[in-house]
Residue, then its C-alpha position, 0 to 999 in steps of 0.5 A: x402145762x408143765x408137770x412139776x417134779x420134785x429136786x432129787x436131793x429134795x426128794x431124797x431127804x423126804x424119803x429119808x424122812x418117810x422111811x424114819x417115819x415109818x420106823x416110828x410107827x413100827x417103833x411105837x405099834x402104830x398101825x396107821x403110822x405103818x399104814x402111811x407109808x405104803x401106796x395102795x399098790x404095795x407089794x412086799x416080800x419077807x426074809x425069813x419065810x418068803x412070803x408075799x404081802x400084796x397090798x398097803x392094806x394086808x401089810x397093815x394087817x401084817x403088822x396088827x397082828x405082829x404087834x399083838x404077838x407076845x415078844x415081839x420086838x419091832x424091826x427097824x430099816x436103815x438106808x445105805x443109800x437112795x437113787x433117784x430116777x430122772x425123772x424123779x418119778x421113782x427112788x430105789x432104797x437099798x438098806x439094812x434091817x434088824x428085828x424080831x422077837x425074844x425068841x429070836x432076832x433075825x437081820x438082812x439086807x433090803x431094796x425098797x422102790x418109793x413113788x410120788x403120790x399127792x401126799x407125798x413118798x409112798x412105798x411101792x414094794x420092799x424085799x427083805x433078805x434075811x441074812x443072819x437069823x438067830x432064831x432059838 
């Protein structure tokens, strides 16, 4: 019995499309929409600060709790580009990213590893690098 893999550029595009997917949820404070993207076995480490979210479930939560917080204006992640193992059984992301609050916009740069799952491209960690920080 043979493993179907998926086409790169197939798989490319559908990790194109999660990721804008995910910029959405952010984008409109949906936290299940946010919660979408990740694989269980996520593991994340912000710019600024350093710290490390360990799990799609804390990332969640990360993110309930930003879109709570007074000011804040979402982030948004823009892929430069997206490499495909061979076999297609993981995808690097290599982008930009911008966000923060009115009290401060903060940018960098990112690298993303994506994984197929059964429902699709899940995110299986992100580093952020914050490269300008225009915090007051």
């Amino acid at each position: 019995m043979a493993i179907a893999t998926p086409a790169a550029a197939d798989a490319i595009a559908e990790i194109k499309a999660a990721r804008s997917a995910y910029n959405a949820a952010i984008a409109a404070r949906d936290v299940a929409g946010v919660r979408a993207a990740l694989g269980d076995e996520y593991i994340g480490l912000a710019g600024t600060g350093g710290e490390k979210i360990i799990g799609a479930d804390a990332m969640a939560d990360y993110f309930a709790r930003a879109f709570k917080t007074p000011g804040f204006l979402g982030f948004v992640r823009m892929p430069d580009v997206v490499t495909m193992a061979v076999p297609p059984l993981r995808a690097m992301e290599r982008g930009h990213w911008s966000g923060g609050s009115t009290s401060g916009r903060v940018s960098g740069e990112y690298l993303a590893v994506w994984v197929p799952t059964a429902t699709g491209w899940k995110l299986r960690s992100e580093t952020f690098v914050t490269l300008a920080n225009g915090a007051s």
